[in-house]
C-alpha positions in Angstrom: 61.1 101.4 75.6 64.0 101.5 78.3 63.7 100.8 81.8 64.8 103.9 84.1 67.9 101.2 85.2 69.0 101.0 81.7 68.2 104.7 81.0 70.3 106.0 84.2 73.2 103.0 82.4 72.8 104.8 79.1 73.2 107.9 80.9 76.5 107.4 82.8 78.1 105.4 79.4 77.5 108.9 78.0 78.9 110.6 80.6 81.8 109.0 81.2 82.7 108.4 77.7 82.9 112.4 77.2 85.8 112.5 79.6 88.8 113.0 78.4 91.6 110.2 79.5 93.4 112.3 82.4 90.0 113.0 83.5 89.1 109.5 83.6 92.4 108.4 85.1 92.0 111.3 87.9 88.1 109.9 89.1 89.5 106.3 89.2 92.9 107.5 91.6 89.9 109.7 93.5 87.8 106.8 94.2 90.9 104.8 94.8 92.0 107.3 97.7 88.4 107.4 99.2 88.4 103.8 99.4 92.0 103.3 101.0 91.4 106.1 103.6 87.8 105.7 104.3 86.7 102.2 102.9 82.6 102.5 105.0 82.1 106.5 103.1 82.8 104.6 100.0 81.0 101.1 100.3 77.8 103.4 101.4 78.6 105.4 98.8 78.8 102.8 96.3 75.3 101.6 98.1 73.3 104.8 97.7 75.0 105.5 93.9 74.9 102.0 92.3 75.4 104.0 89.0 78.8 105.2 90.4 79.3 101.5 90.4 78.8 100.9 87.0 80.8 104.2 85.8 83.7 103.2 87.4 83.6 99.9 85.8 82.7 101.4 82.5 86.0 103.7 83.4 88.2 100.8 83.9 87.0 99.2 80.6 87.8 102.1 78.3 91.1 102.4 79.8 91.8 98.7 78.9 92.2 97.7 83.1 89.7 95.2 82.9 88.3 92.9 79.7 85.2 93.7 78.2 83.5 90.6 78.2 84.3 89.4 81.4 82.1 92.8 82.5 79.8 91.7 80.4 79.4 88.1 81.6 79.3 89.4 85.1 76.6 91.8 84.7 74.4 89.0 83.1 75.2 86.5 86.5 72.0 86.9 88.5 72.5 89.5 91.3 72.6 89.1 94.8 72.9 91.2 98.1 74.8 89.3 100.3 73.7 89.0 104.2 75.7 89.9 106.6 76.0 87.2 109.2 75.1 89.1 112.9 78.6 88.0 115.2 77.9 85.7 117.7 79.0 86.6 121.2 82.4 84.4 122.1 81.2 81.2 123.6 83.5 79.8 126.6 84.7 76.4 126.4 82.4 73.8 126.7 83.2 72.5 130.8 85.6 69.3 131.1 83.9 65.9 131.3 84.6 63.5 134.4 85.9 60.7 132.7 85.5 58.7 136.0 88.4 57.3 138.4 88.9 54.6 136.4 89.4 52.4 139.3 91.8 54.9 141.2 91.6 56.3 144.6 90.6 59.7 144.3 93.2 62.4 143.6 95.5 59.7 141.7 96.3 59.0 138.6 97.5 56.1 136.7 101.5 55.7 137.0 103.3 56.2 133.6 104.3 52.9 131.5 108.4 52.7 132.1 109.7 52.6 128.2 112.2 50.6 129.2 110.5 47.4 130.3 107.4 48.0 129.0 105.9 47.8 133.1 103.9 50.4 135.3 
């Protein structure tokens, strides 16, 4: 007995495999324009339509764009949703450390070694 996933899989190979090749090459350069001009319509899209997914994949197999088994071996890897890290507001700097005077009056700094002679 079939699943309604593999059932709604069976049902898109069918479908797409009764398109002719110009039909097949025209809904690939469709979802190719969606995705270039309005990339968030097509990722929800793809969210709400995972079947869309999976014919456009089945697409680019029969038309020889991507190999077989590597589909294959991807669609057996475990699936995940990945999570969307929230953005964390920009932190300021953390505030300069006194390093102490080191021994100096304040407001002075040690004087710069000469190169030269190797002295203060």
């Amino acid at each position: 007995m079939n699943s309604p996933a593999s059932t709604n899989q069976i049902d898109v190979h069918k479908a797409v495999e009764s398109l002719t090749q110009p039909q097949l090459l025209e809904v690939l350069s469709q979802f190719k324009s969606l995705c270039q001009h309005n990339p968030d319509q097509a990722r929800s899209v793809l969210s709400n339509n995972p079947q869309l997914a999976y014919a456009i994949l089945h697409i680019e197999v029969l038309l020889r764009l991507v190999d077989a088994n590597i589909v294959q071996s991807m669609l057996q890897q475990p699936r995940y949703m990945p999570v969307q890290q929230p953005m964390m507001p920009a932190q300021p700097p953390p505030p300069l450390q006194y390093m102490g005077d080191m021994g100096m009056p304040p407001g002075q700094y040690p004087q710069p070694m000469d190169p030269m002679t190797n002295k203060f």
